[in-house]
N, C-alpha and C positions, 0 to 999 in steps of 0.2 A: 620299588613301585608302590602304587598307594593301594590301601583296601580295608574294607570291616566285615562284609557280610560274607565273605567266600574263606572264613578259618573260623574255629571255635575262638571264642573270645574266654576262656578257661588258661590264667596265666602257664608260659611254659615253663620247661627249665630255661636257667642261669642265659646259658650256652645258644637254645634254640630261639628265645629272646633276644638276643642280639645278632644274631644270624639273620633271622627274620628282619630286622630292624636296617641290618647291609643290604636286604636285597639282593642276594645271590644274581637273579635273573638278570639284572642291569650289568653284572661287572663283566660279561661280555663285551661292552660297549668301550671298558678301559683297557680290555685283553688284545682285542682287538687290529687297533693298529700299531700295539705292540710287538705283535705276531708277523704286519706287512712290512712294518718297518726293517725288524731284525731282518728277514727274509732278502730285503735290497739289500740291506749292509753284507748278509752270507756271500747274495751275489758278486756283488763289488769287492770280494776280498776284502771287507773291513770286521767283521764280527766281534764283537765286544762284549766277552761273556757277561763278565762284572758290571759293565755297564747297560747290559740289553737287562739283568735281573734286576737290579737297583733302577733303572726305567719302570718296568714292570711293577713292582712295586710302589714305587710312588703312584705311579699312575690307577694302581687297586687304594690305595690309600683316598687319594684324592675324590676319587667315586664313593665312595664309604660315607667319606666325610660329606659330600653332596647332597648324599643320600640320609644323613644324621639331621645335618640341618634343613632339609626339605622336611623332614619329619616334623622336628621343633618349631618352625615358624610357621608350617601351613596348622598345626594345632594352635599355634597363637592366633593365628589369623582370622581365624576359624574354616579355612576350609578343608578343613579335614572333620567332618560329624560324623554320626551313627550312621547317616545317611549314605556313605561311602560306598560304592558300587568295585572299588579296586582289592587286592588283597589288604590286610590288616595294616596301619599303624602304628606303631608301639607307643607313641605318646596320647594319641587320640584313644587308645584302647584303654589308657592307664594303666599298663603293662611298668612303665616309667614316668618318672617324674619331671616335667621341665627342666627343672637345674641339672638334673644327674643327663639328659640327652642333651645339653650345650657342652656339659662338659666332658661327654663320651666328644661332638662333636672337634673342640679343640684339640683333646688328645690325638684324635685320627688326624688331624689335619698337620700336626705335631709329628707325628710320625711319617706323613708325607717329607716332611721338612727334611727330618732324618735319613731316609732313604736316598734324598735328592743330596745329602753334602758332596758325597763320591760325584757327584754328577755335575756339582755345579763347579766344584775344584778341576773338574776334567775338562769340561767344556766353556766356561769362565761366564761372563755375560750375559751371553744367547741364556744360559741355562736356566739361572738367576731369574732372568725376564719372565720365561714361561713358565717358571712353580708360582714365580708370585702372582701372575696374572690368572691362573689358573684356578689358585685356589682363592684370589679373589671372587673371582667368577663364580667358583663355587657357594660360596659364602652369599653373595648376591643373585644368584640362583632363584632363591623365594625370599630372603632378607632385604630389607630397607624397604622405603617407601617407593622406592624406583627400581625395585626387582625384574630381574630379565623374566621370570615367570609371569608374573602381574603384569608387564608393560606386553606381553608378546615375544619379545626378542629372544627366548629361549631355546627356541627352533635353531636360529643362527648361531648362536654359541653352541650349539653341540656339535653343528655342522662345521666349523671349526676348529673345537678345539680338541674333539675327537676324531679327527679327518687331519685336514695339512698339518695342523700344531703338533698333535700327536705322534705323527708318524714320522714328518721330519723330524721331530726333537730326537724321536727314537734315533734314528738316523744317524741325528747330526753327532749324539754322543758315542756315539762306534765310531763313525769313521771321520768326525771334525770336520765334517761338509755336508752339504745340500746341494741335491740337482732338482732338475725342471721333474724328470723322472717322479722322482720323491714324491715332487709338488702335487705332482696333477695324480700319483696313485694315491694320495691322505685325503680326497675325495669321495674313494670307493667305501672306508668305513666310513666316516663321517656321515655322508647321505644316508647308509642303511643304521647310523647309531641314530638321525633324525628321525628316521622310521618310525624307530622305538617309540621315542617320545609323542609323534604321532597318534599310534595309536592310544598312550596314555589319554590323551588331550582330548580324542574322540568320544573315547569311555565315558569321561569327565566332563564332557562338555557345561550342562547342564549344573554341575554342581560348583562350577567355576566361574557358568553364568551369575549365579547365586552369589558366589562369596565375593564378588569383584576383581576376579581371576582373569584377566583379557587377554589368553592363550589366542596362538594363533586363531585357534579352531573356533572358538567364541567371537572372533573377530568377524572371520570367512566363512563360520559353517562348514558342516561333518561333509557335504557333498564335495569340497572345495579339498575338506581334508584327505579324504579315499582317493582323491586326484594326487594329492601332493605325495601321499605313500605309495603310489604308485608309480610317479613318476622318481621317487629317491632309489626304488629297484632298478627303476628301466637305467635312472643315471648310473648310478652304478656298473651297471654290467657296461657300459657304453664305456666308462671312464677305462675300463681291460680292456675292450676291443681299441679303444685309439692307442693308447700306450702300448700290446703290442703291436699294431699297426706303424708305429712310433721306433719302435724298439727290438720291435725281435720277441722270443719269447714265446714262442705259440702255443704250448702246453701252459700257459697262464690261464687261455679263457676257458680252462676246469672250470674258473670261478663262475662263467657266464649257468652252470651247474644249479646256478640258486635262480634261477627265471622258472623253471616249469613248479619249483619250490615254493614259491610264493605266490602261484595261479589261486588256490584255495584259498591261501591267508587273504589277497584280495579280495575274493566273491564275498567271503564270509564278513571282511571288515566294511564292502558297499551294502551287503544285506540285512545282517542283524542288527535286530534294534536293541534287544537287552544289553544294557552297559554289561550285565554279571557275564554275560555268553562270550564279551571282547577279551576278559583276563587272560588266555590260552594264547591268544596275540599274539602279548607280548612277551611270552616264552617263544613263541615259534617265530617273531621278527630276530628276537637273541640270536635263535641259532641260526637261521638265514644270512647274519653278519659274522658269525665264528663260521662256518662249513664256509666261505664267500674269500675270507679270510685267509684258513690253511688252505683252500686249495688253488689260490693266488701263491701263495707262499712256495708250496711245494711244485706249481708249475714254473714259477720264477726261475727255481733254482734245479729243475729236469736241464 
């Protein structure tokens, strides 16, 4: 996630450098419907250790790599300045150098590739389709002239491809199929990983107006956007309640567990106006889609 004025800007180590740089708080958002996924496959008698890990991983890779070159290009861009109201940068800090974070990002994205041969050997085509479109995606994230971040359509790609894509993929590489099931629960992260980005966008609004950033939120405005974060919780829980209404399963809506969870995150993200006040957010949206997550998971499989 983005930021300058809420870290010392006093270079770290090696290690914490590049840590910082992945953005821990986000990889939630890849763990995620890694977690729902596996969880159907337990149910259905499919689980695929080797391939629920090697899932997993590509899918932490691919975030990474997201997260590398959103670094690299919104500093080309320039929007990423001193002016930065989110956590730090590493390239805008000059923590790192341009060329050395393109070519952190290639390697990550390289190692996504690696992770996925098992996967795509296993599940042939399908599998194939959704690393390369992914990490396209990735790539064109905040890259090119027609970036899903610049144009808006950012929102939709997470919703997405951390939602149905993700969760079926998961899925589909255990057990070599996909159901409607599947379908309609890669909805429940997906909306709450849109969340996230949400409130990025809210934070930012103003500095995105600035740099010709045309996020949803600069499009519709912050009022438009506390609606839309509010409505990806309410989806959410809604998507457990029809599915097990659907399905069976009643110890699932544990998950509905994250509604009185995110009463507060709400008020606080319609009331405050300090971008600096929003950072805590989007740690607390994180975990509202991991606790959402396992306790889908573990009610699935009660």
């Amino acid at each position: 996630m983005p930021g300058g004025t809420t870290m010392s800007t006093q270079k770290p180590s090696t290690l914490k450098l590049w840590v910082t740089a992945a953005r821990p708080k986000t990889l939630g958002a890849a763990i995620a419907p890694v977690v729902v996924g596996t969880a159907m496959a337990l149910e259905a008698g499919a689980l695929h250790v080797p391939a629920a890990l090697c899932a997993l991983l590509g899918a932490v890779f691919i975030q990474i790599g997201t997260n590398f070159s959103n670094d690299y290009v919104d500093y080309l861009k320039g929007a990423d300045t001193e002016a930065r109201k989110g956590p730090l940068r590493v390239t805008q800090a000059g923590w790192v150098t341009p060329s050395t974070m393109k070519g952190a990002t290639i390697l990550t994205f390289g190692l996504a590739v690696v992770a996925g041969i098992y996967l795509m050997w296993r599940g042939g085509w399908p599998v194939v389709l959704i690393g390369v479109v992914s990490i396209a995606c990735g790539v064109l994230y905040t890259a090119g002239r027609y970036s899903l971040a610049y144009l808006g359509l950012a929102d939709l790609f997470v919703l997405i491809f951390f939602g149905p894509v993700a969760v079926a993929g998961t899925y589909y590489v255990q057990s070599l199929d996909v159901t409607p099931a599947v379908l309609l629960m890669g909805l429940g992260p997906g909306l709450l990983a849109t969340a996230i980005l949400l409130v990025n966008n809210i934070r930012d609004v103003e500095e995105d107006r600035a740099a010709g950033k045309k996020t949803l939120i600069v499009r519709t405005g912050r009022r438009v956007g506390v609606g839309l974060y509010t409505g990806c919780v309410l989806g959410a829980a809604t998507v457990v309640a029809v599915l097990v209404l659907k399905e069976g399963h009643l110890p699932a809506l544990l998950a509905l567990l994250i509604l009185p969870l995110a009463v507060p995150v709400i008020r606080q993200l319609a009331t405050e106006q300090n971008p600096l006040a929003l950072n805590p957010l989007l740690g607390a949206t994180g975990r509202l889609l991991l606790i959402y997550s396992v306790l889908f998971a573990v009610g699935w499989n009660v």
